[in-house]
N, C-alpha and C positions, 0 to 999 in steps of 0.2 A: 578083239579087233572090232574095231565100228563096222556098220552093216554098209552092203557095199553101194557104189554108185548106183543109180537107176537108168535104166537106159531108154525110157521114155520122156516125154519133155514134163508130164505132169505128174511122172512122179517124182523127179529132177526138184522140182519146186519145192516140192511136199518135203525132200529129200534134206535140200536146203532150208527151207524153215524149218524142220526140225532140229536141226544144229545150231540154232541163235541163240541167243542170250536176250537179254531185255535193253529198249532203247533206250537211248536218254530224253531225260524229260528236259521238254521244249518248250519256249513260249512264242506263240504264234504272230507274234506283234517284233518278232526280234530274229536278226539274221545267229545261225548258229558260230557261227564265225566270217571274219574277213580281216585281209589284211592289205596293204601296200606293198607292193612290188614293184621291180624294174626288169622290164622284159625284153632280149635283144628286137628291135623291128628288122623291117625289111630293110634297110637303108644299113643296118648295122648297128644303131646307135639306140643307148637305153632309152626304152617306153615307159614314162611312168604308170603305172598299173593300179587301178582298184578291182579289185579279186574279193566278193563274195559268197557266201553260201550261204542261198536262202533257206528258210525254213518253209516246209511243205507238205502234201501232201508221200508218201510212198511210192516207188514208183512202180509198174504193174507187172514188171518182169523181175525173175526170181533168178540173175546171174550168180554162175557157181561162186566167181571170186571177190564178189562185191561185200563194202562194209559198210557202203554208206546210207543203208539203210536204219542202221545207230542214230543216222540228224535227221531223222522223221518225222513225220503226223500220222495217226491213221485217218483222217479225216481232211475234208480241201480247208484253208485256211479261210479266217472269217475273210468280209468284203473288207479293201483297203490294205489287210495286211502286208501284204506284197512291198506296193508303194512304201509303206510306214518302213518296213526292214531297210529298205533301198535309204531313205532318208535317214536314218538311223546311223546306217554305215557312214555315208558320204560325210556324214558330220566331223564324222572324228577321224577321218583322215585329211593328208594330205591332196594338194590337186593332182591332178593324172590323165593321160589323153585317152586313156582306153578303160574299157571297163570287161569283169568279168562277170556274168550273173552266172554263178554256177549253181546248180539244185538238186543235186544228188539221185538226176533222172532225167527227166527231159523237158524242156520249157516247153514245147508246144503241145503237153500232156495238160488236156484242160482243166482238169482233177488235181495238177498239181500247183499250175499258175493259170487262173483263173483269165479268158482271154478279153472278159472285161478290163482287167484292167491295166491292158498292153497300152491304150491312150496314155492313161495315168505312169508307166512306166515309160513310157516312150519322151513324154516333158523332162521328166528326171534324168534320165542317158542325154540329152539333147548337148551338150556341152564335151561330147566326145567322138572324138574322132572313129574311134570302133567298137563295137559292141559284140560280146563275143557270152555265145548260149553253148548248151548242152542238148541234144536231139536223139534219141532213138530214131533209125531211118525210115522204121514205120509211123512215126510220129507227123515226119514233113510232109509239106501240102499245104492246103489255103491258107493258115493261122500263120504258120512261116512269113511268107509273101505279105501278109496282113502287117503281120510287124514288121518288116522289112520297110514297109511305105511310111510307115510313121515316123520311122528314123531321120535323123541329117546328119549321122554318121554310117560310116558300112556295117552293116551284119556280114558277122563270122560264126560258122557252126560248127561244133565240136562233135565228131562222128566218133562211137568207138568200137573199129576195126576189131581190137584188140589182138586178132592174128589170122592171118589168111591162110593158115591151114585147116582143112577145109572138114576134116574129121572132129579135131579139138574143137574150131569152132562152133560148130553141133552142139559138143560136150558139154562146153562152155556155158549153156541152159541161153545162151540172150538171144536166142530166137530172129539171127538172122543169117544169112548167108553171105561170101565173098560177093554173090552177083547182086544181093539188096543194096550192099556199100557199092558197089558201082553206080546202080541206078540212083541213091541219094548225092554220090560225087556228082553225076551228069546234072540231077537237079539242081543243086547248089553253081554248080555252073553256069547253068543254062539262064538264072535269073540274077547273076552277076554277084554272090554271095559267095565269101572267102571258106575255103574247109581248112579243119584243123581236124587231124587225128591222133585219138589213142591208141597205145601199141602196148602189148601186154611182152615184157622179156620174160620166158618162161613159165608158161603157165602151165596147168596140171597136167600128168600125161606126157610130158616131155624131158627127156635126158635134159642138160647144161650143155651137152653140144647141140642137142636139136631147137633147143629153146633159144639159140642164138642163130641158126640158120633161119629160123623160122621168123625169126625177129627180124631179119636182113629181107626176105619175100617182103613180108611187110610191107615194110619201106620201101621194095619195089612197086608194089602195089598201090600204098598209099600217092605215091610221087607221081605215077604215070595215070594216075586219074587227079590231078589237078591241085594235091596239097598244098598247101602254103604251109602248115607248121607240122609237124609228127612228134609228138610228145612220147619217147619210148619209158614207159612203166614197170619195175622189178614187182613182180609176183608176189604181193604180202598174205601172210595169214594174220587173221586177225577177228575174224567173221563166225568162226564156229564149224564151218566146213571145210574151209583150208586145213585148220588142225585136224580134221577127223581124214582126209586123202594122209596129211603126210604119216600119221600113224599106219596106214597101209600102204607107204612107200609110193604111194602115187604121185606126191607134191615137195618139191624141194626149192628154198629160196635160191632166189640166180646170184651168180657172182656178181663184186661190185666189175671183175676184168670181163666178164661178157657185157657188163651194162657201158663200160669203157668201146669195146669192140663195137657192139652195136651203134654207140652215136656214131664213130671214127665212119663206119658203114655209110651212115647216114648222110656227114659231111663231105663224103667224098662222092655221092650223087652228084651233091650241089645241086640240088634239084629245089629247094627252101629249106627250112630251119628246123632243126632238129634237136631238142631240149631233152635230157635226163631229168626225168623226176627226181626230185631229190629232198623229199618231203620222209621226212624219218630217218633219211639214209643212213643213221645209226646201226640199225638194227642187221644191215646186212656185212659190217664188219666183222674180218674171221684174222686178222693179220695185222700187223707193227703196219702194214705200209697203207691199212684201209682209208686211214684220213689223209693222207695224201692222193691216193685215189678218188675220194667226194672232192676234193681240193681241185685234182683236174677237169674232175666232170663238169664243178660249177667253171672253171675258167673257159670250157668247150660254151659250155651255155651261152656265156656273154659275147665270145670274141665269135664264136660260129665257124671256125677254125679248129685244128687238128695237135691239140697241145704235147709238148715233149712227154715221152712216154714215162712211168715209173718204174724203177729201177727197184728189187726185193730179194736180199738176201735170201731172204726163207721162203721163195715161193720162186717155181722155174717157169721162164717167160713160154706161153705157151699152153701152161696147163689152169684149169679153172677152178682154179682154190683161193682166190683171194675179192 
């Protein structure tokens, strides 16, 4: 059996990088990936989407179920790079009204995007309507606001919750609290910046029924401090500590019918939009009827509505095996 959790935050860390494998090798000059997407807006109607992933520095926190520590740097990237990724990507797509910089941490981490060169990033966003980061809560403050003025489209910040129970989240090693995500909600509010939340569906430590009640708080939580979008996320392994909880029974992937239940949850707040991740969603099929399920999910995504349920011989409505 793997050695067990640590119940301190540093040795939490230690815990997790012992369990990793080695990154992939990067070039600094080059986003690790991006793509084009269409993303329901508020109005209802497709966004078209520029969605990349910088390449970067690490980011400083050592979360139990992160892998995106894999599109790394151990070092801040040279001057310019940044820019140069951004123009790289934008080349080879399509046009788009919104943009994503995501960075596998936090943009206003100085170490990881360099805040010289938010001017130089700020020219290149200039042609969109919204611009949309990734933040640790302890990361917001001046840099935030800094970038924010250079814009001529809205900032939107990517907070992630990942679950508002309040022991997990401790567990969880990312080093913040239910009441930290408040006070970055009120921030983000308070200076007219749209929030967007991550929502972990079952993370370690949690049954298939609690990992979906716990996903429903959430969403409570996320909504009544001022979300605009809640992104709810299935629990992957893939990281090197994931595998090591589920060999001691700690960690088990969620159903694709809790990931089903949770948006339903979400949409019937009607409180703003709530999207299934659904980036792999291969891997959590167990059943004849799982692709019809990713089938529904993606149709919930677009229309933002409550789509006709799935019907499954071999699976009884109600239980969470599929």
């Amino acid at each position: 059996m793997p050695s067990a959790y640590p119940l301190s935050g540093s040795q939490r860390s230690r815990w997790v990088e012992a369990h990793r494998g080695p990154k992939n090798r990067l070039d600094p000059w080059r986003p690790y990936a991006f793509l084009w997407e269409e993303e329901t807006g508020e109005d209802g109607a497709p966004v078209p989407t520029a969605t990349l992933f910088l390449t970067n520095r690490e980011c400083p926190y050592r979360c139990l179920m992160c892998d995106l520590w894999q599109n790394t740097l151990d070092e801040t990237v040279p001057a310019g790079a940044i820019p140069a990724q951004i123009a790289h990507a934008l080349a080879k797509m399509p046009p788009a009204r919104q943009i994503k910089l995501y960075n596998a941490g936090s943009f206003f981490d100085p170490k990881a995007i360099p805040p010289q060169e938010y001017p130089a990033i700020a020219r290149q966003v200039s042609g969109f309507e919204r611009v949309i980061v990734e933040c640790h809560p302890a990361l917001l403050g001046e840099r935030c606001l800094r970038f924010q003025q250079m814009l001529t489209g809205r900032l939107e910040v990517a907070v992630g919750l990942e679950t508002a129970h309040p022991a997990i989240l401790e567990r969880l090693n990312k080093r913040i609290t239910v009441e930290d995500f408040r006070w970055a909600a009120a921030f983000l509010k308070k200076h007219g910046i749209a929030l967007r939340v991550f929502l972990l569906l079952r993370p370690p430590f949690l049954t298939e029924r609690e990992g979906l009640e716990w996903a429903c708080r959430s969403l409570d939580i996320a909504f009544d401090c001022g979300a605009a979008v809640c992104c709810v996320i299935p629990t992957r392994d893939g990281n090197g500590a994931m595998e090591a909880l589920a060999e001691r029974g700690e960690y088990a992937p969620p159903s694709l019918r809790s990931l089903e239940r949770a948006v339903e949850y979400g949409l019937r707040r009607d409180g703003g939009r709530v999207f299934a991740d659904l980036w792999d969603i291969e891997r959590f099929y167990r059943c004849v009827c799982s692709p019809e399920r990713a089938r529904r999910l993606e149709q919930m995504n677009r229309a933002q509505r409550i789509a006709p349920s799935v019907c499954c011989s071999c699976c009884a409505e109600g239980e969470d095996v599929c």
